[in-house]
C-alpha positions in Angstrom: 0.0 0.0 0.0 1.2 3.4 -1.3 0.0 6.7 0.1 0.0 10.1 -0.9 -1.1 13.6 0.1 -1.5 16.3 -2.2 -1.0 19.4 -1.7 -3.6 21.5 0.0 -6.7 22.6 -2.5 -10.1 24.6 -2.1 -13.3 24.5 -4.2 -14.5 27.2 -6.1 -18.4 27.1 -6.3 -18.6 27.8 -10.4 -21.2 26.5 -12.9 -18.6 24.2 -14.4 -18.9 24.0 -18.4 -18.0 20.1 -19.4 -15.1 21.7 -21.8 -13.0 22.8 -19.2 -12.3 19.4 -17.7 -8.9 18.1 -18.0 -6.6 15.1 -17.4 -3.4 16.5 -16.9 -0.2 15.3 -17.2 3.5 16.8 -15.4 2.2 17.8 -13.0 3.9 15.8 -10.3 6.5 15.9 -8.2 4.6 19.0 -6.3 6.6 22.5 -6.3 8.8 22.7 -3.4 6.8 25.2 -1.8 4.1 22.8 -1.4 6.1 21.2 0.9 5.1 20.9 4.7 7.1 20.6 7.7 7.2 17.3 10.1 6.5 17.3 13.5 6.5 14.6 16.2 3.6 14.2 19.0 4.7 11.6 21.5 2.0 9.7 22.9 4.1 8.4 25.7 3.8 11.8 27.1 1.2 13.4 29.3 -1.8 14.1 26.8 -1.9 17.8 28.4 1.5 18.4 27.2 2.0 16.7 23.8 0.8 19.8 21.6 2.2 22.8 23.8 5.3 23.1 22.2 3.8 23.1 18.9 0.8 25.7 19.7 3.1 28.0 21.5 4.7 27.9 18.0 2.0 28.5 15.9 0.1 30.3 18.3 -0.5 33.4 16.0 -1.2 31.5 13.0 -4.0 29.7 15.0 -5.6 32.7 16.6 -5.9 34.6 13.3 -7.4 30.8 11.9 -9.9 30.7 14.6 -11.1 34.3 14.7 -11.7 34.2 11.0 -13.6 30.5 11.4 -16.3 32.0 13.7 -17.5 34.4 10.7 -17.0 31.9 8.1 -19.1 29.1 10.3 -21.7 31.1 10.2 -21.3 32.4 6.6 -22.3 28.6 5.1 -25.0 28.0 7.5 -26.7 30.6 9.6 -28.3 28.0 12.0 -24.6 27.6 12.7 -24.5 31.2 15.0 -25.5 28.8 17.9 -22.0 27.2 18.4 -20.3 30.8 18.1 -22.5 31.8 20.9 -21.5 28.6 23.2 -17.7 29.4 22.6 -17.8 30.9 26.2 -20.3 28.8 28.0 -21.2 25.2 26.4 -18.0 24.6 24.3 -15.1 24.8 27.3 -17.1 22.2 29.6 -17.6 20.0 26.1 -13.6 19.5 26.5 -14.8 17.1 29.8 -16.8 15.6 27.5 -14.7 14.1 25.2 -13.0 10.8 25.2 -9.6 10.3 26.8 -7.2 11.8 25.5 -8.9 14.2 23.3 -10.4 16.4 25.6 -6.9 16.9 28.0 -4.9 17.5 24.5 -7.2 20.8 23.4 -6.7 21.6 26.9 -2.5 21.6 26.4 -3.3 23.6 23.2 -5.5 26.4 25.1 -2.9 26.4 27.7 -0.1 27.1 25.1 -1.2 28.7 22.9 -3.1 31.4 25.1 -6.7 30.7 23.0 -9.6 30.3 24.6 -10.4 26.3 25.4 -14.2 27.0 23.6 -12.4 28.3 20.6 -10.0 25.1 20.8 -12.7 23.3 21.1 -15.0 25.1 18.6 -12.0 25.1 15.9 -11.5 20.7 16.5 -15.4 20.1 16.0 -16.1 22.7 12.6 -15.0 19.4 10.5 -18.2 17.4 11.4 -20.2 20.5 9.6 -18.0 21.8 6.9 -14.9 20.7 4.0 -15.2 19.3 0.9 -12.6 16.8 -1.0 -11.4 14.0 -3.4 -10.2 10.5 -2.7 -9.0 8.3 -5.0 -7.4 4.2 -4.3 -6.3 2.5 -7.3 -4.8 -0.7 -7.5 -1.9 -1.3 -10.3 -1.6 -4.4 -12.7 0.6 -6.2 -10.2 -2.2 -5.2 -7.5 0.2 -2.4 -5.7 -2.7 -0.4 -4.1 -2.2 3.4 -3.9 -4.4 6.0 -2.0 -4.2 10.0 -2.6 -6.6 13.1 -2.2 -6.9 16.5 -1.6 -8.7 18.4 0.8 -10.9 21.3 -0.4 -12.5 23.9 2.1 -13.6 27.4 1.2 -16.8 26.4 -0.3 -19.1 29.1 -2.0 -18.4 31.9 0.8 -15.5 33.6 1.7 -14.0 34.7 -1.9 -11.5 37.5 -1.9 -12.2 39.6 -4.3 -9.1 42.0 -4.1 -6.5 38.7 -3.8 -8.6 36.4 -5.8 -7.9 33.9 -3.3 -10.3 31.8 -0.4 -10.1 33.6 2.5 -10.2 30.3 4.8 -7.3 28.7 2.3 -5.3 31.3 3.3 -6.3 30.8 6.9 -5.4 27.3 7.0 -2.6 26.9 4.7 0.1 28.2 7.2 -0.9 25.9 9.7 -0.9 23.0 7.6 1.8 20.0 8.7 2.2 16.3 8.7 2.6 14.7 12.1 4.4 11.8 13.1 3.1 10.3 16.3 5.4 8.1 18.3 5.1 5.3 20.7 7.9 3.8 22.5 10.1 5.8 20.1 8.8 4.3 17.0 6.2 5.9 14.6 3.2 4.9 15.6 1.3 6.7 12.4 1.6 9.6 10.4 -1.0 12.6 9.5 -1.6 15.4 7.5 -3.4 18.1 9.3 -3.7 21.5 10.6 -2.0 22.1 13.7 -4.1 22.4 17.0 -6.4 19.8 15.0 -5.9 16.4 17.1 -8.9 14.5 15.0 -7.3 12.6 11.6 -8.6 13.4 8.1 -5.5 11.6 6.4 -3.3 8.8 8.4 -1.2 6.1 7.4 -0.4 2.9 9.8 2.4 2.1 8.1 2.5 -1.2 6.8 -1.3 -1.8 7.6 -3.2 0.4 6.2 -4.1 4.3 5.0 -7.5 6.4 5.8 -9.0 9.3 4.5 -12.4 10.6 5.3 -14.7 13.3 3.1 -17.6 14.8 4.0 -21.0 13.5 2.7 -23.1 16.8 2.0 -26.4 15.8 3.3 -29.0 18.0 5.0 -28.3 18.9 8.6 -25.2 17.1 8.6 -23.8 17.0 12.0 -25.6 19.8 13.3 -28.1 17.1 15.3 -24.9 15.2 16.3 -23.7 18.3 18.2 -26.5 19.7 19.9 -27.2 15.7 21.1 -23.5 15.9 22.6 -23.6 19.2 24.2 -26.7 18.9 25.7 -26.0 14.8 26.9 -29.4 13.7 24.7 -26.7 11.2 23.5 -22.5 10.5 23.8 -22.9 7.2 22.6 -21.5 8.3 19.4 -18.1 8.9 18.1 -16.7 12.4 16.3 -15.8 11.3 13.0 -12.2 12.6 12.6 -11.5 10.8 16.2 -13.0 7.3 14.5 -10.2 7.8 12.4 -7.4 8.4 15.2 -8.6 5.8 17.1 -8.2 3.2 14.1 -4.4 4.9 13.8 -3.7 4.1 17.2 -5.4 0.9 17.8 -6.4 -1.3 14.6 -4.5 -3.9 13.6 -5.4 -4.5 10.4 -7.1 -3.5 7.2 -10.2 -5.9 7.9 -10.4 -4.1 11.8 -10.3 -1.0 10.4 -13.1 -0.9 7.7 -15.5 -2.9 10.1 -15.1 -0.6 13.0 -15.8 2.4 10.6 -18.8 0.9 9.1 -20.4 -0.5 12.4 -19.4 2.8 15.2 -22.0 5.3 15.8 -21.3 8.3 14.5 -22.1 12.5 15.3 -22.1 13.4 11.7 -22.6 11.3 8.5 -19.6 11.2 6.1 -17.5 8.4 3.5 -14.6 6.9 4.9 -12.1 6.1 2.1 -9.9 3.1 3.4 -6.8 1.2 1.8 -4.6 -1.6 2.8 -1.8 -3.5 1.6 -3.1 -6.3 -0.2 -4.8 -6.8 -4.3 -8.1 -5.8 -3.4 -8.0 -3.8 -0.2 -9.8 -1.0 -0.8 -13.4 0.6 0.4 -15.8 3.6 0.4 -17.7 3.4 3.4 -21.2 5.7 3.1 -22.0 6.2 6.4 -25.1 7.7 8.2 -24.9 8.6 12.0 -26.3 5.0 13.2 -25.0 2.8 10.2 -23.5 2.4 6.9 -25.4 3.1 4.1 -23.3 1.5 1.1 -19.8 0.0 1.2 -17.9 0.1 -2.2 -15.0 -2.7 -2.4 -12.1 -2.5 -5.0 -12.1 -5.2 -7.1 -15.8 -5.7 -7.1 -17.9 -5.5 -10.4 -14.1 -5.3 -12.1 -13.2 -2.0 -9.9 -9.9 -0.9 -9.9 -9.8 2.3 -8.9 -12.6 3.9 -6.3 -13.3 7.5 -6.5 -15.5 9.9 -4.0 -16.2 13.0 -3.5 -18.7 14.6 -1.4 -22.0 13.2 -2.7 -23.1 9.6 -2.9 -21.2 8.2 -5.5 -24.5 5.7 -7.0 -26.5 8.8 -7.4 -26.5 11.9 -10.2 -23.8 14.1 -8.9 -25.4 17.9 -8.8 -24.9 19.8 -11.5 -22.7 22.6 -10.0 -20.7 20.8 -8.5 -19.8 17.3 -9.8 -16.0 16.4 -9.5 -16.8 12.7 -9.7 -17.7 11.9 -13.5 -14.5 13.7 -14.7 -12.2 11.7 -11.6 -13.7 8.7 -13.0 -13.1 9.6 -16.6 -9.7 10.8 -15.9 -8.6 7.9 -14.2 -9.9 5.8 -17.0 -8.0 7.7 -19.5 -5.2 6.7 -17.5 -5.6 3.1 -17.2 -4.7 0.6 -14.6 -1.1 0.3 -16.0 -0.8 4.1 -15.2 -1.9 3.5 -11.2 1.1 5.4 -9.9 1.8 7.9 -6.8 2.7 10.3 -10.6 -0.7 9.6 -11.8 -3.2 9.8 -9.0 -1.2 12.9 -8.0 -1.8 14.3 -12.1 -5.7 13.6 -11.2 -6.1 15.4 -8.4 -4.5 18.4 -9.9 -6.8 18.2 -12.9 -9.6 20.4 -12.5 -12.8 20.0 -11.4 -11.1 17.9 -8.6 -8.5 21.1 -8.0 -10.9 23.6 -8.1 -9.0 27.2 -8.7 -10.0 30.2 -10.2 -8.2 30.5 -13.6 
C-alpha cells in the first residue's frame, strides 16, 4: 500500500462548463513550496503536554485561523451562530466531554497557545459540519494499491475579491503540517493536518493500512450530532475525525479497520475512504450517523480504482458541482497500468477535482 497527500486545494463554487475538464499530465513531483514541515507528538507523554510546544509555536497562526472561522461558520450555514455563541459557555465544559485523550490534548493547546479552550474546542469540532474533498485508491496491474486526495475547504463563501484567493485557504494553509506520532520511540502513524487539529482526516499505519475521510453533503449534517452531545441527549457516538485516530492508534489490520468504521456510531454522516496492503484492499464506506449506508470494495464488479467526492457516489452528482464523473473519466483515461503515486497525484490536480479560479 502506497499513500499520498496532495497538496492542500479549495473548491471554487462555479457553474462548471463540461469543456474545461482536464486530465493532466506533469504535474507531479509537487513544487517545493508545497512542501510541509514534520512534527513529532509523542503519545508516551502526558496528553496535556503533547501539543504545547507546537501551539506555543504557531500560536498566531491559529488565533488569526480561529477568529476568521467563527465568521465563516456562520457564513455557510446561519443556524450555525448557535455554536459561536456557546464558545464561552457550552464549548469549554464540552472538553470534559470528550473521550480520553482528546479532551486533555485541546486543553494543552489552550494552555499554550493562550486561545480560549471554547475556541480550541469550537476550531476541533467545525469538520463534522464543513470541508469538501477528493479520494481516490487504485490498485496497479501487479495489485500495488495506492491511495491519494486533496482536501478542499472554502466552499461558496468567503472569496477575496481583491486577492482572488479563499479567505479560509489562506487561513489554513500556514498551519498546515504532517505529524508523526510516536510510541515507544517508534512511529506509531503519520498525518496530514492543521495544527491544534488532534482528529485525523488523512493517516497512514504504516504497513497496515491508509484512511481518508470526506464529508457526505447531506442536509443537517452534524448539526443534530452536536447539539445531542452538548446537551448529553446522546455521547454514545463517536466524532468522526477521532473514529479515524482511534483506528491509527489501535487497529490492527485492514479488515479491523473498515469494520469498526462501518459498524461505530457516529455525530455526523460522512464516507470513509480506506486502503490496505493487499490486491483488493480498498473501500468507500457511506455512512449515516447509526449505520453504513453502502460500502464500495475494489475489485468488485471489475473496480480498480474507487473514487468519491462529497456526494453519494450511486446517485447523479449535482450539476454545479460534480468532481466525480471527470475523476472517474480521468482515471480511466489513465488506465490501470498508469496506477502510480505520478498519476493519482496528475488527477487530483486536474480540474474539477483542483478547483482554482483560472
Amino acid at each position: 500500500m502506497k499513500f499520498f497527500y496532495t497538496t492542500l486545494f479549495f473548491v471554487v463554487y462555479i457553474i462548471p462548463a463540461i469543456n474545461t475538464a482536464q486530465c493532466l499530465s506533469g504535474q507531479y513531483p509537487p513544487k517545493p513550496e508545497r512542501l510541509l514541515p514534520t512534527y513529532v507528538v509523542n503519545l508516551d507523554v502526558p496528553p496535556v503536554e503533547r501539543w504545547q510546544d507546537l501551539a506555543s509555536k504557531y500560536k498566531v497562526e491559529l488565533k488569526d485561523l480561529i477568529a476568521y472561522l467563527k465568521t465563516f461558520l456562520v457564513e455557510i450555514s446561519p443556524e450555525l451562530q448557535y455554536l459561536v455563541d456557546l464558545v464561552d459557555t457550552k464549548l469549554p465544559a464540552m472538553a470534559d466531554t470528550l473521550p480520553a485523550p482528546y479532551g486533555d490534548e485541546m486543553k494543552g493547546i489552550s494552555q499554550a497557545s493562550g486561545l480560549p479552550l471554547g475556541e480550541v474546542v469550537l476550531y476541533n469540532i467545525f469538520y463534522e459540519v464543513s470541508s469538501l474533498c477528493t479520494s481516490i485508491v487504485g490498485q496497479d496491474e501487479k495489485g500495488n494499491i495506492f491511495h491519494g486526495r486533496n482536501l478542499d475547504f472554502g466552499g461558496l463563501m468567503g472569496w477575496d475579491k481583491i486577492n482572488h484567493t479563499w479567505a479560509l485557504t489562506e487561513k489554513l494553509r500556514p498551519v498546515m503540517v504532517q505529524i508523526n506520532y510516536t510510541k515507544n520511540g517508534q512511529v506509531l502513524f503519520k498525518t496530514t493536518t492543521f495544527l491544534g487539529y488532534i482528529g485525523s482526516l488523512t493517516g497512514v499505519k504504516p504497513g497496515v493500512f491508509s484512511v481518508t475521510i470526506n464529508e457526505r453533503n447531506i442536509v443537517k449534517g452534524g448539526y443534530i450530532g452536536l447539539i445531542e452531545w452538548m446537551y448529553n441527549i446522546n455521547r454514545n457516538q463517536s466524532f468522526i475525525t477521532f473514529a479515524i485516530r482511534d483506528m491509527l492508534t489501535n487497529s490492527e489490520s485492514y479488515d479491523q479497520t473498515v469494520k469498526y468504521l462501518a459498524e461505530v456510531p457516529l455525530v455526523a454522516p460522512c464516507f470513509y475512504i480506506v486502503a490496505g496492503t493487499k490486491p483488493g484492499e480498498g473501500a468507500i464506506i457511506t455512512r449515516s450517523r447509526k449505520s453504513s449506508d453502502d460500502i464500495k470494495v475494489l475489485g468488485r464488479d471489475n473496480l480498480w480504482f474507487l473514487a468519491q467526492t462529497n456526494y453519494d457516489n450511486w446517485k447523479k452528482q449535482p450539476f454545479f458541482d460534480d468532481r466525480l464523473t471527470p475523476c472517474i473519466k480521468c482515471m480511466q483515461e489513465k488506465g490501470k497500468n498508469q496506477v502510480t503515486f505520478e498519476s493519482l497525484y496528475n488527477v487530483l490536480s486536474s480540474r474539477p477535482m483542483f478547483n482554482k479560479v483560472g
